[in-house]
N, C-alpha and C positions, 0 to 999 in steps of 0.2 A: 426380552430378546438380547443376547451376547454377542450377536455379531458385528460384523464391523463396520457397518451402520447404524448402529440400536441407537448412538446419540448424535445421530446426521440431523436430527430435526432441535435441539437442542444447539448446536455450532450455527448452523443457520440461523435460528434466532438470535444468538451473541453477534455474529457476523454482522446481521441487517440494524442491530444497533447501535453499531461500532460505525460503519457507512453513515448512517441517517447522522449520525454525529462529526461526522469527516465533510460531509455535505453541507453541515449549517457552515461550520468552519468553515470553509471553502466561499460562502456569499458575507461572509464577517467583512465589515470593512476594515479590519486589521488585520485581514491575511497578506501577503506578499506572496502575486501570485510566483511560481516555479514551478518545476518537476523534481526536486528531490528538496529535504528541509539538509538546509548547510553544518547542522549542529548532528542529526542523525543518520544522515545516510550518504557518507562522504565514499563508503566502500561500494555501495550501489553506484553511485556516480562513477567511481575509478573505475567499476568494472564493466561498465555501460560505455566507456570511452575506451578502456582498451579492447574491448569487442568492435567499438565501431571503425577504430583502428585496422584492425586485423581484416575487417569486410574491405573496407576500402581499399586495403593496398594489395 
């Protein structure tokens, strides 16, 4: 099948072992916990403040 689900079951499985592995990570006792990592995702963060910016005022 070509369509544009033919490899929906395939990403699902990559997805659920990308997760299960974000998940150990996450109980490591060397995680620090947060909401975003400081080193990759400084543009998420900028753009998650100037939205919440713009809600508030």
């Amino acid at each position: 099948d070509k369509g544009a689900g033919s490899v929906l079951d395939k990403v699902e499985l990559e997805d659920e072992e990308v997760v299960e592995g974000v998940q150990k990570g996450i109980q490591s006792r060397y995680y620090n916990t947060g909401r975003f990592s400081p080193t990759r995702e400084q543009g998420v963060h900028h753009f998650h403040s100037l939205l919440s910016q713009f809600l508030n005022s």
